[in-house]
GUNULO-512624 format. One record per residue: residue number from 1; residue in three letters; x, y, z of N, C-alpha, C, CB in turn. Coordinates in steps of 0.02 Angstrom, whole numbers. Glycine has a CB too. Layout:
BEGIN
- resi / resn / nc1 / nc2 / nc3 / cac1 / cac2 / cac3 / cc1 / cc2 / cc3 / cbc1 / cbc2 / cbc3
- NUM / ALA / X / Y / Z / X / Y / Z / X / Y / Z / X / Y / Z $
...
END
This chain:
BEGIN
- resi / resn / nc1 / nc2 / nc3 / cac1 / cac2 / cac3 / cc1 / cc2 / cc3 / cbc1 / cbc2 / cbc3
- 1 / UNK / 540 / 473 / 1038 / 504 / 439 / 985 / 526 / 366 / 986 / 518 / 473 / 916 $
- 2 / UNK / 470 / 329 / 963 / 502 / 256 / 983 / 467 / 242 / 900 / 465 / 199 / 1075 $
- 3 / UNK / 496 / 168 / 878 / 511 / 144 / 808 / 470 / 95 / 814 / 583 / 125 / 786 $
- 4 / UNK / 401 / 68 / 788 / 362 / 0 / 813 / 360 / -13 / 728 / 269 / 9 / 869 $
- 5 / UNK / 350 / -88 / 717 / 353 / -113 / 653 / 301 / -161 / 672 / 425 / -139 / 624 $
- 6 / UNK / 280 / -173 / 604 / 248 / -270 / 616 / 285 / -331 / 594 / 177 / -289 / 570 $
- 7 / UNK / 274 / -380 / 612 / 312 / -438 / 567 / 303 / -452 / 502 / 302 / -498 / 589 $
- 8 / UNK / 347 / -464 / 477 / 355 / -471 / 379 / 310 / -520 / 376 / 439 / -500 / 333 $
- 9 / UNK / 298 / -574 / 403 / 219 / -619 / 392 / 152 / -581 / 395 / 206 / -676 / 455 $
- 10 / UNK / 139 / -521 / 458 / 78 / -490 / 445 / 77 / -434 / 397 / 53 / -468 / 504 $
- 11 / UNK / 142 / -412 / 380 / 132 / -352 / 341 / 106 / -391 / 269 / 208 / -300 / 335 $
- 12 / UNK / 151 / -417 / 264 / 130 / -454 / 201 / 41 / -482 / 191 / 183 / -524 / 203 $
- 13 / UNK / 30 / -482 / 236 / -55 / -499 / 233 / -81 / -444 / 237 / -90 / -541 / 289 $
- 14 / UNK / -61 / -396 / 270 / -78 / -311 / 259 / -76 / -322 / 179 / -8 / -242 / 295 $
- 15 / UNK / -36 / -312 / 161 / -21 / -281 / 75 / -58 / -338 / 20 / 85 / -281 / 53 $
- 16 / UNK / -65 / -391 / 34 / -106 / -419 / -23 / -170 / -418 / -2 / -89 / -489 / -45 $
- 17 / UNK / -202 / -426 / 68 / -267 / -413 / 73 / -280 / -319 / 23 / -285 / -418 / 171 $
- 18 / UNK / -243 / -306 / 25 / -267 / -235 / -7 / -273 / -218 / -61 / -238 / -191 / 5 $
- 19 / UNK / -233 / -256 / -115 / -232 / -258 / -170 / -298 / -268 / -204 / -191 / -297 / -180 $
- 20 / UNK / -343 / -308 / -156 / -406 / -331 / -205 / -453 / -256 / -172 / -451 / -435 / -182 $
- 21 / UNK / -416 / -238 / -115 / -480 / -169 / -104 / -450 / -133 / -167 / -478 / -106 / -12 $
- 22 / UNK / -395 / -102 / -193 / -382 / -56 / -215 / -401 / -81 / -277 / -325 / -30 / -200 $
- 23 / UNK / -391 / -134 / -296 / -428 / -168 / -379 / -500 / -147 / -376 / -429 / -269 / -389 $
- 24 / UNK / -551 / -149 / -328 / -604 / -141 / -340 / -615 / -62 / -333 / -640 / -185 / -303 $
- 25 / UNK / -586 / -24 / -277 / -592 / 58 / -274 / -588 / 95 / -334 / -541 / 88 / -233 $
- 26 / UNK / -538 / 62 / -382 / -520 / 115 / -438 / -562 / 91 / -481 / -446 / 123 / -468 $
- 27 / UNK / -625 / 83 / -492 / -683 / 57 / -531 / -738 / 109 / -518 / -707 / -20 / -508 $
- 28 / UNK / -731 / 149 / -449 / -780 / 198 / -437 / -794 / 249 / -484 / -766 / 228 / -383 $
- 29 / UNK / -718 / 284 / -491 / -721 / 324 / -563 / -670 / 346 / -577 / -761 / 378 / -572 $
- 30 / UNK / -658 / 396 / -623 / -575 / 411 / -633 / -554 / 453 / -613 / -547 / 418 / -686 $
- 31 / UNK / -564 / 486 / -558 / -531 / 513 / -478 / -518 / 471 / -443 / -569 / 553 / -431 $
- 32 / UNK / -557 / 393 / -444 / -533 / 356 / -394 / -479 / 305 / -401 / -581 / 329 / -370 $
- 33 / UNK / -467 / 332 / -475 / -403 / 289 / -502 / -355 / 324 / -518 / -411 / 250 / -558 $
- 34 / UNK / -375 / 384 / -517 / -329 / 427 / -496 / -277 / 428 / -435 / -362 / 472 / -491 $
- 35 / UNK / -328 / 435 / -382 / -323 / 421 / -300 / -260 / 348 / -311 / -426 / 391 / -254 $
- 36 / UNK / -278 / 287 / -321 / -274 / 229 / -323 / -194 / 229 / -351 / -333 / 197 / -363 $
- 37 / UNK / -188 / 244 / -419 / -132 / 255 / -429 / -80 / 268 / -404 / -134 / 278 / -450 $
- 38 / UNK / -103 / 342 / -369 / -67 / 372 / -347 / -41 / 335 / -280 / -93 / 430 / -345 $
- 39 / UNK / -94 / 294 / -239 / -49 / 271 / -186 / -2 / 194 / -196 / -100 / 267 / -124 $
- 40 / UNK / -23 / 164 / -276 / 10 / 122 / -280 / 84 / 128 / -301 / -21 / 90 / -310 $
- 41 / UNK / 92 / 193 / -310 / 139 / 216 / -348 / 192 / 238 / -259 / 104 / 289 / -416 $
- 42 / UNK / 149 / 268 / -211 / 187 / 274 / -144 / 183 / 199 / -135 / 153 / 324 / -77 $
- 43 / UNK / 155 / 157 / -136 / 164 / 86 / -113 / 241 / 63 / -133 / 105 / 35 / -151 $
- 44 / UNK / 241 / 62 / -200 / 309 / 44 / -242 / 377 / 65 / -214 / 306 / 78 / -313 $
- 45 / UNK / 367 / 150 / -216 / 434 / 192 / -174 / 419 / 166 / -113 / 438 / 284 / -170 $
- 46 / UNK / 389 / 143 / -80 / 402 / 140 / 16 / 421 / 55 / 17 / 303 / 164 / 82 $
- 47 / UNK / 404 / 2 / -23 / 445 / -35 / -46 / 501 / -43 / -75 / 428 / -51 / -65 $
- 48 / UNK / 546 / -18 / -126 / 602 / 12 / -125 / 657 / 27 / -79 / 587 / 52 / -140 $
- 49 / UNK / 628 / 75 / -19 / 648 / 125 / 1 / 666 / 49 / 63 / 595 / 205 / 6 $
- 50 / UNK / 628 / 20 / 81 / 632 / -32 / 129 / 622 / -25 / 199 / 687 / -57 / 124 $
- 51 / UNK / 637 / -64 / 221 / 669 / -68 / 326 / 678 / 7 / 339 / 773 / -116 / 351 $
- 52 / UNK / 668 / 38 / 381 / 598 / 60 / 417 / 562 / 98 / 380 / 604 / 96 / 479 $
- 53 / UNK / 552 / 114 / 301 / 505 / 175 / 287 / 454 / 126 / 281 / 519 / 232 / 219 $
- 54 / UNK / 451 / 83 / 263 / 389 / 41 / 245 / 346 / 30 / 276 / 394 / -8 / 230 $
END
């Protein structure tokens, strides 16, 4: 098994470009903010958690 990461400059453009998808997804309905929640809430712990779970 090998360990591949991205650089903290693109991840970081990973994670705020997404923020405005997930702002607009959880508007679909309240399963999808359900959904939404729920992965902002894994977003938070895999931030936390840091270098390499993230």
């Amino acid at each position: 098994m090998e360990l591949t990461s991205l650089p903290e400059d693109e991840w970081n453009k990973i994670i705020n470009n997404s923020e405005s998808f997930w702002d607009e997804t959880f508007k679909i309905s309240p399963r999808a903010k359900k959904v939404v929640d729920a992965f902002k809430l894994y977003a938070q712990t895999m931030d936390k958690a840091g270098y390499p779970y993230r």
